[in-house]
LOTIMI-323004 format. One record per atom (N, C-alpha, C, O): residue in three letters; x, y, z. Coordinates in steps of 0.001 Angstrom, whole numbers, plus 500000, padded with zeros to 6 digits. Layout:
ALAXYZ ...
REM end
This chain:
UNK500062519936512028 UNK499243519100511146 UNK499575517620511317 UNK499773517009510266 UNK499664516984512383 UNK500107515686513026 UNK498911514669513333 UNK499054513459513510 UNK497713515373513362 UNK496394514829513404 UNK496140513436512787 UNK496827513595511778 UNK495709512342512683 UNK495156511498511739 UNK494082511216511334 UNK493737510105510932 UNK493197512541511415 UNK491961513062511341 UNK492258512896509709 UNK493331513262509229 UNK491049512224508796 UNK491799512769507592 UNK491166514151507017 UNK490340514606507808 UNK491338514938505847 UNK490887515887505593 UNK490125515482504075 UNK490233514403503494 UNK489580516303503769 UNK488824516417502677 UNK488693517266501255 UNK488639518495501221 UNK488647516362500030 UNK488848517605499296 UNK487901516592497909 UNK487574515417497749 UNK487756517940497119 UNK486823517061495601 UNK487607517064494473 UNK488058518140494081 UNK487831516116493925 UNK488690515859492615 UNK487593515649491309 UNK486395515376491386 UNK488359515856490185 UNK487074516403489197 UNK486233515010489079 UNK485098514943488609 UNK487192513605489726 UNK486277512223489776 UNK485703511891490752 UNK485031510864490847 UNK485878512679491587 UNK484769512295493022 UNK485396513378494311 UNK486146514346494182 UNK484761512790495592 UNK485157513237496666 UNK486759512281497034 UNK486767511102496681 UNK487641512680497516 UNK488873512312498351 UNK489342512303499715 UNK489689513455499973 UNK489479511712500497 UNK490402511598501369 UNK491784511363501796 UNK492423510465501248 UNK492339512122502772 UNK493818512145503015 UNK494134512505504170 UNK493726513599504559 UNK495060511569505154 UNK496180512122506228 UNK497045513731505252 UNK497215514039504072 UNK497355514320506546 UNK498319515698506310 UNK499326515891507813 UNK498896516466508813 UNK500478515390507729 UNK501245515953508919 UNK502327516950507818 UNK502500517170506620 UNK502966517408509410 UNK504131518301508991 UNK504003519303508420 UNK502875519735508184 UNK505536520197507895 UNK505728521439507584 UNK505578521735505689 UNK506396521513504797 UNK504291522263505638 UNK504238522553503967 UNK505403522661503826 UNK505610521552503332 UNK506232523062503860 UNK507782523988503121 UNK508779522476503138 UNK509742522404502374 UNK508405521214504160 UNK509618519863504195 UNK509354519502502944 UNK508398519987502338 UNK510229518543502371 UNK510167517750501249 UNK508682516798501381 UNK507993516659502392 UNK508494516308500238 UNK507567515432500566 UNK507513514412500653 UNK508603514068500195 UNK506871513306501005 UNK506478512206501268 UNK505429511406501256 UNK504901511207502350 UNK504844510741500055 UNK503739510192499872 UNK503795508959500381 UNK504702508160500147 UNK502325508649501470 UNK502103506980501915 UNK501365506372501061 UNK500592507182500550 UNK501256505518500733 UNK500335504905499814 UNK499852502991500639 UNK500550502007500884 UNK498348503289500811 UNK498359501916501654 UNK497878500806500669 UNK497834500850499439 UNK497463499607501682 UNK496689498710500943 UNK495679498360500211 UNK494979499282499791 UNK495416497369499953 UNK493758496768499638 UNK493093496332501005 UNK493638496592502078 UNK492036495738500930 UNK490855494696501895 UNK490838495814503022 UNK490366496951503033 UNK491702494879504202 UNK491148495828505650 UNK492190496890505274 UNK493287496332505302 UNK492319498186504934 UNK493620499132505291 UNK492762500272504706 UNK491973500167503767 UNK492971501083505228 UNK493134502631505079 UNK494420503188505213 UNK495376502427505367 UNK494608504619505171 UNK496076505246505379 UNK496188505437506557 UNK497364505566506895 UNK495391505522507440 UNK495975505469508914 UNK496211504435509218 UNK497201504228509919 UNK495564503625508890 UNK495776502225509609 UNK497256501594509441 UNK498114501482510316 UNK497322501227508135 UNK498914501641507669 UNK499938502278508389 UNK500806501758509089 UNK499772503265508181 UNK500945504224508712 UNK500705505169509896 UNK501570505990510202 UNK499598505074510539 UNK499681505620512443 UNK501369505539512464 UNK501973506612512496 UNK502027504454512450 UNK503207504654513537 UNK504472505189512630 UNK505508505495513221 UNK504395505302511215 UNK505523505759511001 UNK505265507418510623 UNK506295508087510710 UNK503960508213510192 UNK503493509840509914 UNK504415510349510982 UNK505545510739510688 UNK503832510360512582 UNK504836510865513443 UNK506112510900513217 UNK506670511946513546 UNK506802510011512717 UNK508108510162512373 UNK508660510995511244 UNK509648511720511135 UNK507557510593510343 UNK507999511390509343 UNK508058512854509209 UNK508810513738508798 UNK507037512705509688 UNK506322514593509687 UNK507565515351510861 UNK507396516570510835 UNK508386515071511557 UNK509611515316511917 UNK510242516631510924 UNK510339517846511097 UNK510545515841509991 UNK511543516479508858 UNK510577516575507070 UNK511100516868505995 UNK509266516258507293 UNK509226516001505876 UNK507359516318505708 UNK506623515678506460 UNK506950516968505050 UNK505341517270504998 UNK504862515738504436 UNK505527515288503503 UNK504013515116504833 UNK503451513567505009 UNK502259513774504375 UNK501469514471505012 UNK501863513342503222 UNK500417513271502506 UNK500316511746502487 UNK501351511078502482 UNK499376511294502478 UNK498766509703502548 UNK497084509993502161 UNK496192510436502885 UNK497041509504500555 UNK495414509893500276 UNK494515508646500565 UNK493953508896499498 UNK494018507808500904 UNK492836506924501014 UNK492402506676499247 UNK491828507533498575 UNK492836505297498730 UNK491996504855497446 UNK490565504702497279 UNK489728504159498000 UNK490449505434495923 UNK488894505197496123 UNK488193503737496813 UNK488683502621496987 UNK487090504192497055 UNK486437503173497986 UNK486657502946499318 UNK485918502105499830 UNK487449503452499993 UNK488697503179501264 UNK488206504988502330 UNK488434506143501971 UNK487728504646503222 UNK487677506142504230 UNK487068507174503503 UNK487650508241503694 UNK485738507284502439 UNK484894508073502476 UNK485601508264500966 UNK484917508836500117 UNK486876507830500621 UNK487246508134498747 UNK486330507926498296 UNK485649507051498833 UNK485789508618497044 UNK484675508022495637 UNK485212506906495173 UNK486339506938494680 UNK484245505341495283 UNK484690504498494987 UNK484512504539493173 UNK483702505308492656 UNK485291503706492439 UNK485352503662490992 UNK483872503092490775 UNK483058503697490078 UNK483500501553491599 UNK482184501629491331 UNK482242500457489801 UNK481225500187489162 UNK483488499960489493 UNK483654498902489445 UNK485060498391488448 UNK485956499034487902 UNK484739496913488527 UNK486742496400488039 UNK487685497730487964 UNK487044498732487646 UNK488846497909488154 UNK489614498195488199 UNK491003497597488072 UNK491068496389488297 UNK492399498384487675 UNK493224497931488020 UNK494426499199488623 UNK494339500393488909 UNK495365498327488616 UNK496804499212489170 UNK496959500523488335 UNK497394501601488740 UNK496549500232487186 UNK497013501620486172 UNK495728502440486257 UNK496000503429485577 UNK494623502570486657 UNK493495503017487405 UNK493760503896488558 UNK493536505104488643 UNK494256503126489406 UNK494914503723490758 UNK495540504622490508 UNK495348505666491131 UNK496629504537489391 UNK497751505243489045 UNK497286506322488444 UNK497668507411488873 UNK496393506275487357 UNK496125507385487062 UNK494864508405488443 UNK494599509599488299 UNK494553507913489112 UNK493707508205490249 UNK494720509090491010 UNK494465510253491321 UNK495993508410491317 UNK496787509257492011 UNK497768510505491263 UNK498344511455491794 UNK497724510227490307 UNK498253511462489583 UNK497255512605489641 UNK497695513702489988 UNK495847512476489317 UNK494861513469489807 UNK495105514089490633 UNK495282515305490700 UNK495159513007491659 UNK495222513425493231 UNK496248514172493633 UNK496119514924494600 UNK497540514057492870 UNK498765514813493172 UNK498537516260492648 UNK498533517188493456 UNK498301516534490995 UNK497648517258490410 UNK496694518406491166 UNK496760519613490932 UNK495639517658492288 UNK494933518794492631 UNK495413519452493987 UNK494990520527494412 UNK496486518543494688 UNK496730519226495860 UNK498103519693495700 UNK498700519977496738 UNK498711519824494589 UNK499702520617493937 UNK500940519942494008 UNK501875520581493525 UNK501225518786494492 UNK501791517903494285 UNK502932517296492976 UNK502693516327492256 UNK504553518410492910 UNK504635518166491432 UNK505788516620491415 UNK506036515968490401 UNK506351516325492853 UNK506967515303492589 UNK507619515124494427 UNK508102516029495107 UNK507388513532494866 UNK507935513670496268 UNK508690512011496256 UNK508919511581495126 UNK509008511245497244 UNK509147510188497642 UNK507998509466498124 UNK507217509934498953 UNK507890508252497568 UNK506453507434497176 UNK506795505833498132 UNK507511504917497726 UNK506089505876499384 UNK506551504762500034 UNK505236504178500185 UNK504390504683500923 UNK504982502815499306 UNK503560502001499080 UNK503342500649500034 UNK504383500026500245 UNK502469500262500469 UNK502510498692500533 UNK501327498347500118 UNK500230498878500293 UNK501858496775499170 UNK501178496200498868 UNK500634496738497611 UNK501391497090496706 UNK499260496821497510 UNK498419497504495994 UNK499156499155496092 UNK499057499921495133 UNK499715499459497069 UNK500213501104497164 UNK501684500946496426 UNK502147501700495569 UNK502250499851496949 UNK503227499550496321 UNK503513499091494742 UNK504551499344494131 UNK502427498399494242 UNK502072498699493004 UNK502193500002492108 UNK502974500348491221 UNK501030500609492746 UNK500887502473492514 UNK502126502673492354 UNK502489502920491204 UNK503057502635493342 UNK504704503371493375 UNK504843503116492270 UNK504709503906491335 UNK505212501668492190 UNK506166501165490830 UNK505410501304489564 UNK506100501084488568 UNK504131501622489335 UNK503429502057488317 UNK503852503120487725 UNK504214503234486554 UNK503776504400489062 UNK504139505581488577 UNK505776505792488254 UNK506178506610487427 UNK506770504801489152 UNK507906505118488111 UNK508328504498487454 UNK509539504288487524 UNK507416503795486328 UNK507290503043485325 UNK506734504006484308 UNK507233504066483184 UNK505609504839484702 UNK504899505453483913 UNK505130506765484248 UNK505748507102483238 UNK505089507611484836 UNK505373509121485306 UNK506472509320485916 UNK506259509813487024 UNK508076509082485589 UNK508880508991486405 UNK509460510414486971 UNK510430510574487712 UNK508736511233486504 UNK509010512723487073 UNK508576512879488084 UNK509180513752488706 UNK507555512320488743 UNK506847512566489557 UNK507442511799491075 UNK506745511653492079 UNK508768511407490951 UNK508907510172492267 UNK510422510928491676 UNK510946511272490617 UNK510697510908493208 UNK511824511736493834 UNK512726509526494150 UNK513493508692493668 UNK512109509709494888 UNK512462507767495137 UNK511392507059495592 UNK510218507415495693 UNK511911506018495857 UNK510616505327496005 UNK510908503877496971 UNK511977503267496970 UNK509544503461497873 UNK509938502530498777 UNK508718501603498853 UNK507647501827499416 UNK509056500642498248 UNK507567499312497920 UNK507813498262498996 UNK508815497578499202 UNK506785498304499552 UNK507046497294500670 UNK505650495740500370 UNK504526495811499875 UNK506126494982500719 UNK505454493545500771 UNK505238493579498939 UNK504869492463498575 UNK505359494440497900 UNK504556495522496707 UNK504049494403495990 UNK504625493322495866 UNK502621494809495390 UNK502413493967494285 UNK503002494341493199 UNK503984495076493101 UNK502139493613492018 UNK503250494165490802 UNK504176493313489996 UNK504282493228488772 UNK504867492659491020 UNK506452491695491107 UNK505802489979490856 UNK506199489156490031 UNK505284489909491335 UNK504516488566491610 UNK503677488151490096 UNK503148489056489451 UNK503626486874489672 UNK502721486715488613 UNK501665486000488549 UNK500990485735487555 UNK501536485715489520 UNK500361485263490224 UNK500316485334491463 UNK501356485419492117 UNK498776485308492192 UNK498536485284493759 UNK498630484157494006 UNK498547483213493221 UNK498835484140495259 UNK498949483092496131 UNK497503482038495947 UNK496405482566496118 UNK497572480696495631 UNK496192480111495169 UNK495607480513494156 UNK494378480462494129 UNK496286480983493140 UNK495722481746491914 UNK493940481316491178 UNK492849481844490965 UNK494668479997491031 UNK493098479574490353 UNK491720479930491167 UNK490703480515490795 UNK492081479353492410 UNK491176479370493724 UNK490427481405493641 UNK489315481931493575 UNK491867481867493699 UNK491505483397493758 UNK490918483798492363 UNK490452484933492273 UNK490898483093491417 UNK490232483905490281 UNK488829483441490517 UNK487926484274490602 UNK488594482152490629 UNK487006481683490558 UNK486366482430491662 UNK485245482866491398 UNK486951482734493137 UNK486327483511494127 UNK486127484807493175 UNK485111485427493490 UNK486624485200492419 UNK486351486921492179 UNK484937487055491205 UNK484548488079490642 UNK484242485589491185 UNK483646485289490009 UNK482251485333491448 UNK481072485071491210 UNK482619485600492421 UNK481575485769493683 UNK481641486737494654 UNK482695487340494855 UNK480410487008495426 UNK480768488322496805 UNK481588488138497680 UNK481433488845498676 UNK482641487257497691 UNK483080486599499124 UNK483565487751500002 UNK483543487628501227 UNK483973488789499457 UNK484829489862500753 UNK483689490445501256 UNK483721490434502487 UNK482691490953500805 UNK481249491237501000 UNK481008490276501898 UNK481052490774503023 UNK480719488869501932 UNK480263487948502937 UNK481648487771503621 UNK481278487528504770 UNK483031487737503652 UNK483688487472504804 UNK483559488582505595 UNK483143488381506736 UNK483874489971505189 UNK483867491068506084 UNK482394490995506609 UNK482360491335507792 UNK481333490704506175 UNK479851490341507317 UNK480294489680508445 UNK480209490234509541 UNK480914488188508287 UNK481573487224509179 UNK482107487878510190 UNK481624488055511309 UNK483140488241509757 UNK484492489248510215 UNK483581490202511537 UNK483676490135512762 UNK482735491037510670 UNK481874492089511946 UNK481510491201513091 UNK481618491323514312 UNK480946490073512142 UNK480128488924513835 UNK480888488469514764 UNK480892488416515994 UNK481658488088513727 UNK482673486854514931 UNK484197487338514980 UNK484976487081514062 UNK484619488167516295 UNK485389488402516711 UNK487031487988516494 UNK488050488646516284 UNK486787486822516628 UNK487524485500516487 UNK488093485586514689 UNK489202485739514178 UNK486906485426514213 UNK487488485516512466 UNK488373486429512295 UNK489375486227511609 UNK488096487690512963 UNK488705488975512412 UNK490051489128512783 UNK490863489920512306 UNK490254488126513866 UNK492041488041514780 UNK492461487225514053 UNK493657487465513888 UNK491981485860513179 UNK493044485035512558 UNK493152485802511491 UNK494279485869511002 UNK491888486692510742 UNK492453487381509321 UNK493890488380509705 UNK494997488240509185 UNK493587489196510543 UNK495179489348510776 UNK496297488951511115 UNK497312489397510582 UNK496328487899512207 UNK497088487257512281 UNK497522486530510999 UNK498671486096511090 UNK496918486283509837 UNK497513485761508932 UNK498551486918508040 UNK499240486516507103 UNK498552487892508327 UNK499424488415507908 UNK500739489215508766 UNK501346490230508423 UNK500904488474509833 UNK502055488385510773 UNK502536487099510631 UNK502046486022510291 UNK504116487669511139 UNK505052486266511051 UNK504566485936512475 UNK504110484807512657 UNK504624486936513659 UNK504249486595514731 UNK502758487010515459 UNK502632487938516258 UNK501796486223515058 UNK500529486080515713 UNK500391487256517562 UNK499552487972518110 UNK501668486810517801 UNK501632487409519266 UNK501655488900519193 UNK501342489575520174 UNK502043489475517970 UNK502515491078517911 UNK500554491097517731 UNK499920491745518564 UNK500402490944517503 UNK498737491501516885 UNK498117491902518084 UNK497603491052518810 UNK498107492910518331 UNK497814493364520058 UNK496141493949520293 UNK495701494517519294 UNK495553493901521024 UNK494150494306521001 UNK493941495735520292 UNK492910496045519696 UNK495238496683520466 UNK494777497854520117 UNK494998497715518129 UNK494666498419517175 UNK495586496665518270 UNK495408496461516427 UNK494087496475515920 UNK493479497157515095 UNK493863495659516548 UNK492386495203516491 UNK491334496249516825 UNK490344496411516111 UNK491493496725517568 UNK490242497902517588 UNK490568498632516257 UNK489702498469515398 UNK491485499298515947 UNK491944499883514678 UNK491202499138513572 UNK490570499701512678 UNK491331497897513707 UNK490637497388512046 UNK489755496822512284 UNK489341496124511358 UNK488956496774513620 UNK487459497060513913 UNK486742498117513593 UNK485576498107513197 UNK487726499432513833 UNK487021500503512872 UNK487073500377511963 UNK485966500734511560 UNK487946499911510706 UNK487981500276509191 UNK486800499279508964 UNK485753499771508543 UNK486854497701509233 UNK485716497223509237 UNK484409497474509194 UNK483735497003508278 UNK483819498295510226 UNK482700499435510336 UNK482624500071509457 UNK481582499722508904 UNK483266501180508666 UNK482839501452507262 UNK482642500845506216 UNK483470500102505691 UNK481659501057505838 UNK481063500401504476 UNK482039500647503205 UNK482432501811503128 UNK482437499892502337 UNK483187500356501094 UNK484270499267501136 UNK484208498501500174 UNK485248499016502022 UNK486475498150501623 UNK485980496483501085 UNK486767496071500233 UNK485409495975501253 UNK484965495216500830 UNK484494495139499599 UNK484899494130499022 UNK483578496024498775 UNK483210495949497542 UNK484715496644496666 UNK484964495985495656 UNK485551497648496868 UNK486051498034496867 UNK487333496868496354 UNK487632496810495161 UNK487841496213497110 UNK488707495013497099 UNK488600494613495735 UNK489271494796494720 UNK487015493706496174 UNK486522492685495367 UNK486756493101494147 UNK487235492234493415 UNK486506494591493466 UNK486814495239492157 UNK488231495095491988 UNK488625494863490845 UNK489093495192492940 UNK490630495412492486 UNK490751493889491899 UNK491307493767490808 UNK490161492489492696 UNK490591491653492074 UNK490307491381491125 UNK491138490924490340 UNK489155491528490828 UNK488363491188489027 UNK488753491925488165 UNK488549491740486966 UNK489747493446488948 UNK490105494076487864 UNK491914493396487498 UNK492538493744486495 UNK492278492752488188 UNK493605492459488218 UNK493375490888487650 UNK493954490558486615 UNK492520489940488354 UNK493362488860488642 UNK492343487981487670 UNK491213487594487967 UNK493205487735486178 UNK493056486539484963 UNK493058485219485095 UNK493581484633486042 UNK492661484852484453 UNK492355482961484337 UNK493635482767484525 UNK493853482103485538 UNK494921483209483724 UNK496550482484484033 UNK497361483073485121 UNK498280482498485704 UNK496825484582485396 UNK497655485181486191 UNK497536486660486227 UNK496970487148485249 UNK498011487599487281 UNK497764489331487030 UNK497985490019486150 UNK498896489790485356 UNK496957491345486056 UNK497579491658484595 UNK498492492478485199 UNK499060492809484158 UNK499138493122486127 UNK500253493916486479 UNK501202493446486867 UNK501245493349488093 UNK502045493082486322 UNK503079492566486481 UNK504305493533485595 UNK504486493453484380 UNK504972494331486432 UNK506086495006485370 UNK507448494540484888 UNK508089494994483941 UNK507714493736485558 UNK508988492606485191 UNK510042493635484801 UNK510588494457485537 UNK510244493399483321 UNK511349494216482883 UNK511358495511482202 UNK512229495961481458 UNK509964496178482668 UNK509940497427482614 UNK510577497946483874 UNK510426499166483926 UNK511301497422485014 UNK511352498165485759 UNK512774498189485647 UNK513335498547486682 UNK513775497811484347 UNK515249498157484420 UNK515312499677483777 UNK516278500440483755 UNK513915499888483235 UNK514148501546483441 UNK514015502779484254 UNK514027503978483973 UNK513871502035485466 UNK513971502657486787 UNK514447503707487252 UNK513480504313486791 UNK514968504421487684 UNK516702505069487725 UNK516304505621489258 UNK517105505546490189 UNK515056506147489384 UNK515127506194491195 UNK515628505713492282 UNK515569504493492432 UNK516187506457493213 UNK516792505160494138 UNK515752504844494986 UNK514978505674495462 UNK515701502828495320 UNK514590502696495710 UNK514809501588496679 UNK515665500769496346 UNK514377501457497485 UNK514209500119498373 UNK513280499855499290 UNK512701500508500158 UNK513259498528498830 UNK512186497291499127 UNK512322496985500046 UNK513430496643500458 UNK511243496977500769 UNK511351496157502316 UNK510336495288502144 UNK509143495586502086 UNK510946493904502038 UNK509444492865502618 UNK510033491906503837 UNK511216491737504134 UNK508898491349504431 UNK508719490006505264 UNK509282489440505002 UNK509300489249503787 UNK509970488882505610 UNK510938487453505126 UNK509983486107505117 UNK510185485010504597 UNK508590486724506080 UNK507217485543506388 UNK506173485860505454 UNK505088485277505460 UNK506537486939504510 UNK505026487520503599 UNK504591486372502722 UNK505170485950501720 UNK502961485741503521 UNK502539484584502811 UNK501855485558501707 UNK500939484953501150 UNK501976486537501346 UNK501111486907500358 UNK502184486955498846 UNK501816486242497913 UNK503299487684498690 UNK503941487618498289 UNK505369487414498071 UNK506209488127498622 UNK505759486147497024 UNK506690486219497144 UNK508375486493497590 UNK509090486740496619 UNK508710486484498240 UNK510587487116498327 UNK510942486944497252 UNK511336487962496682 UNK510992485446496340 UNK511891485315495404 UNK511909486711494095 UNK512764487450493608 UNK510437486491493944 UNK509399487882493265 UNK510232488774493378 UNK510989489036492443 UNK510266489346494392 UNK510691490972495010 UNK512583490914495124 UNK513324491878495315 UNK512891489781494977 UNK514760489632495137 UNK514745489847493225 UNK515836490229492802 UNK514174489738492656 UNK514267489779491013 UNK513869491115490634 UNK514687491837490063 UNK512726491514490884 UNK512594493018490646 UNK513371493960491417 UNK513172495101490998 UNK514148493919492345 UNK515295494486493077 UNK516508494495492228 UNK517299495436492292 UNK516682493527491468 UNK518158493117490842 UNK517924493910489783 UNK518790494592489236 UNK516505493840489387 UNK516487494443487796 UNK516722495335487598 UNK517111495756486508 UNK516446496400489345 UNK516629498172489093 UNK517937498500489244 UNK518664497940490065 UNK518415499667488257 UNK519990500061488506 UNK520003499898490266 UNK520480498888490783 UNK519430500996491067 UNK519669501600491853 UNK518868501521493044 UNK518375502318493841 UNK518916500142492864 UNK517711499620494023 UNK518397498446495021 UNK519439497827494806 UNK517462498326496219 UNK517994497783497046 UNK517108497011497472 UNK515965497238497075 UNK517371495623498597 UNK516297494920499468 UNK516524494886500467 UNK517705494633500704 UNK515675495086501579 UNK516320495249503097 UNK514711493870503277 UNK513588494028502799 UNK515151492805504005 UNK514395491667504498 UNK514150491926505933 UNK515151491958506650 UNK513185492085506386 UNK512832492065507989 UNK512018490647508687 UNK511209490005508017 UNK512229490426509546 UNK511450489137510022 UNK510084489566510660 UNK509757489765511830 UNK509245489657509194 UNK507835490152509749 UNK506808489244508214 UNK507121488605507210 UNK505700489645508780 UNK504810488958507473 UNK504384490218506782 UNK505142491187506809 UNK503354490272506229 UNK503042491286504820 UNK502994492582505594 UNK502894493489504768 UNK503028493144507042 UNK502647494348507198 UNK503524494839508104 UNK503224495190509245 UNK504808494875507526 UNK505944494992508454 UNK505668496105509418 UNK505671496000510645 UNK505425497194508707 UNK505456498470509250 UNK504400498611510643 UNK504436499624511342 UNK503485497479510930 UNK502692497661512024 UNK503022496421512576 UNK502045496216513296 UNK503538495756512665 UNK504313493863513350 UNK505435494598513889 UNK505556494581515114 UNK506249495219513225 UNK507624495866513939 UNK508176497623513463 UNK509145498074512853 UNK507165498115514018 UNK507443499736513266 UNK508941500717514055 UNK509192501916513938 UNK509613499766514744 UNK510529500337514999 UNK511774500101514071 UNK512596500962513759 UNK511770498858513707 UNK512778498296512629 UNK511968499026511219 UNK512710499610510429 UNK510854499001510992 UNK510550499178509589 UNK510782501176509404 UNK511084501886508445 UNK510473501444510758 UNK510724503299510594 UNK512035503844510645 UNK512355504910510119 UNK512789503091511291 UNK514243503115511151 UNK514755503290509798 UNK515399504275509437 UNK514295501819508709 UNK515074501315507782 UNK514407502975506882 UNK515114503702506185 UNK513571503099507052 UNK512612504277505958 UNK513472505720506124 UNK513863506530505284 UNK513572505676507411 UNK514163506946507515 UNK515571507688507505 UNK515776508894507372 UNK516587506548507699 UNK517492506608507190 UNK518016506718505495 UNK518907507327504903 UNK516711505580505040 UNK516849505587503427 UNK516463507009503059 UNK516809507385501938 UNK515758507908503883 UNK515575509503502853 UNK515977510078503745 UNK515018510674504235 UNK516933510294504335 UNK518699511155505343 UNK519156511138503539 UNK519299512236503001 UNK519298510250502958 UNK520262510209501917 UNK519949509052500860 UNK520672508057500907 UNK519072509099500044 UNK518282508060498907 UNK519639507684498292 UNK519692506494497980 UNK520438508197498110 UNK521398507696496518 UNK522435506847497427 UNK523065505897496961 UNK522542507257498693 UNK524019506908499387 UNK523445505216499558 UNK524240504288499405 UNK522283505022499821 UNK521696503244500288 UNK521254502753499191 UNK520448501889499538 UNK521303502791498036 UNK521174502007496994 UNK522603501456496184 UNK522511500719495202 
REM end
């Protein structure tokens, strides 16, 4: 079950999608990806193989994202969250290790904020959540007050060119962004949905002063062992952010890599390393 074909299933709120590697009987391992351009393959192509090694690999697609039932409008993190508890719920799912980036990383720290039975440990990478505002905040609230991901991803399809600096903006190094990246999020591009999809997460998140998800010091009730991997270049979020919500958890850790917001595809040999050693033994690296 190594495929990245995803599979299909109906939840009592819509249709779903999901990656499946590995051995039903391994422990588990939930991926959880981004917002805008990302799906779960896209994400995690290079670390499933690894995982699915030693560990059964589920990665579901958020609504709106690879054929999911989109919500269909605003949303937020605790949306998601309860979206993925469904989702765990119907594919029998009673509790695994939850490794997010970004809005996935949110999800993580949502759910062991809010369902902490359900997360064995947990690994938030670039994660929202931590941050109390976006980057250009004001700028980003009045855009959500318009179609712009709708009209950039149009752009994006036309002009070739647009679609290499949008990624490249989320590398420390422009040069890692290799053509076959790019065909990859030339396909996600091609499906219809991430774009409207987005645009809801921000209007559902992002306030005149600042996000409404922000867990701060709900997360000193943590007790999972957990660690953070971000960019040491992530123009999206914070370090300082993510060095504070690290401190706050008993049993948490920060591992810094020299990458921008998407470590795990800029350098998936350093970022699959750091992952896989952390679940050889969760309690011993925190």
């Amino acid at each position: 079950m190594n495929d990245l074909t995803p599979r299909r299933t109906t939840l009592p709120s819509g249709n779903a999608t999901f990656l499946e590697a590995g051995s039903e009987h391994a422990p588990i391992v939930l991926l959880l990806h981004g917002g805008g351009l990302d799906c779960a393959a896209l994400s995690w192509r290079c670390l499933v193989p690894e995982l699915a090694r030693r560990h059964h690999v589920i990665a579901p697609n958020w609504p709106g994202y690879a054929g999911t039932t989109p919500f269909g409008r605003p949303y937020t993190i605790t949306d998601i969250g309860l979206w993925l508890m469904e989702f765990l719920d119907h594919v029998g799912v009673e509790r695994a290790v939850v490794v997010g980036i970004s809005m996935g990383g949110g999800a993580a720290l949502w759910s062991a904020v809010n369902r902490p039975e359900r997360l064995a440990a947990l690994v938030p990478v670039g994660t929202y959540g931590v941050a109390e505002r976006a980057r250009y905040h004001t700028l980003t609230y009045l855009l959500t007050k318009l179609p712009l991901n709708a009209v950039s991803y149009g752009l994006m399809r036309r002009y070739p060119w647009m679609l290499r600096r949008a990624v490249e903006a989320i590398f420390a190094d422009p040069g890692k962004v290799t053509p076959e990246i790019l065909a990859e999020v030339e396909d996600v591009l091609a499906t219809a949905g991430n774009g409207e999809a987005f645009t809801n997460f921000q209007r559902g998140e992002t306030t005149a002063t600042g996000l409404r998800s922000v867990f701060g010091s709900d997360l000193q009730g943590v007790s999972q062992p957990t660690l953070f991997i971000h960019g040491k270049n992530d123009a999206l979020v914070p370090l300082g952010a993510v060095e504070v919500a690290a401190n706050a958890m008993p049993n948490a850790r920060l591992e810094v890599m020299p990458a921008g917001h998407w470590p795990m595809r800029e350098d998936p040999e350093t970022f699959n390393s750091l992952v896989l050693s952390f679940l050889k033994d969760p309690d011993r690296h925190t």
